[in-house]
N, C-alpha and C positions, 0 to 999 in steps of 0.2 A: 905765169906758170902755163905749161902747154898742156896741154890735152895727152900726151903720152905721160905726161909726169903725174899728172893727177890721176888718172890707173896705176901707176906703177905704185902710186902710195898709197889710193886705196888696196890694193893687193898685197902691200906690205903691212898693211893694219890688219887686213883678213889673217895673212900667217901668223903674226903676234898673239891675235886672238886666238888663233887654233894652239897655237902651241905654250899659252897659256898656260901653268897649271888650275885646274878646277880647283875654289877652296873646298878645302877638310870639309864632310859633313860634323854637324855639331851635332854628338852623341851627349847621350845623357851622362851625369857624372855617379859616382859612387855605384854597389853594388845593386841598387835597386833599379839603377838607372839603364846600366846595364842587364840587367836582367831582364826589364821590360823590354830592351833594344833587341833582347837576343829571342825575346816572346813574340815580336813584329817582324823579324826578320824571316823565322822559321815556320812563321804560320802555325805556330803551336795551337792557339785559342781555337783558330779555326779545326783543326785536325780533332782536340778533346770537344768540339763540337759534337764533330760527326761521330763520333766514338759514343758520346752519352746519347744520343738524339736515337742513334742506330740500333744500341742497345735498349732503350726504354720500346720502342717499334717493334722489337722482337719479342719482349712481353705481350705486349698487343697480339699480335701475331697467335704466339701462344696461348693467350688465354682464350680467343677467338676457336681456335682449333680444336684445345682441349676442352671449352667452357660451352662450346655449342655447334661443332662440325663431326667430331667422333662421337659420343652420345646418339646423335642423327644417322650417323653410317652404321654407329651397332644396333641401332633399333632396326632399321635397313635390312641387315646381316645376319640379324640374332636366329629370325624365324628358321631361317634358311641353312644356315648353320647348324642348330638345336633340334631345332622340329617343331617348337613348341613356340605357340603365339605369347605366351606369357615368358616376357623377357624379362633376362635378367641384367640385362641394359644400367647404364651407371645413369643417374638424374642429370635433366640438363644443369650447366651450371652458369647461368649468363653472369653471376657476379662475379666471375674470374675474369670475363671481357671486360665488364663495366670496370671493376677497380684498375686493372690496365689502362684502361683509357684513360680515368681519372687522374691517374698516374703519371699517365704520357703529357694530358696537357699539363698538367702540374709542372714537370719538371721542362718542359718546352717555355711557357713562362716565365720559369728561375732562368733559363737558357737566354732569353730572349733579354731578361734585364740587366745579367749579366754581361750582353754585347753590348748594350746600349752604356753602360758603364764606360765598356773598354773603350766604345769611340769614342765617349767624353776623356777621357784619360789619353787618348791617342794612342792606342793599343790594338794594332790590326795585323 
């Protein structure tokens, strides 16, 4: 065999190959199967992540604000506003931060076992 011929047939195995079809991926079977397929595909898990993670954060946030930054701006405010040093200011409330937080890592946790699940499951 010549040296033109053995290019010419390695480049004919190249086209074969290209023009191959790819097989099937192998989906999951049954309705479960597919529902997990259609959970992986659309990044759903991820997306109710950020959704629950974003929302517990904003508690935080809030209780942070209302539990012990406004309390501090109207003791600030009150004199000045009133006249009178004897405010009538709302009590700090740091156990509205604290249980927020509690709360935040709590459900950050449930967050976090439940991925670890899904990658065991193969759910991404």
């Amino acid at each position: 065999m010549t040296e033109e011929n053995t290019e010419m047939l390695a480049e004919l195995k190249r086209i074969r190959r290209l023009l191959t079809p790819a097989p099937e991926p192998k989906g999951r079977k049954g309705l479960m199967g597919e529902f997990l397929d259609f959970v992986g595909k659309y990044k759903i898990l991820g997306l109710a992540v950020a959704f629950v993670i974003g929302m517990y954060l904003g508690e935080v946030v809030k209780g942070l604000v209302q539990g012990l930054l406004m309390p501090l701006i109207q003791q600030i405010l009150d004199p000045m506003v009133q006249g009178d040093l004897v405010g009538s200011f709302d009590p700090y409330k740091p156990g509205l931060f604290i249980m927020a937080l509690i709360t935040f890592i709590i459900v950050c946790i449930v967050v976090f076992i439940v991925m670890k699940m899904a990658k065991k499951w193969k759910i991404e």
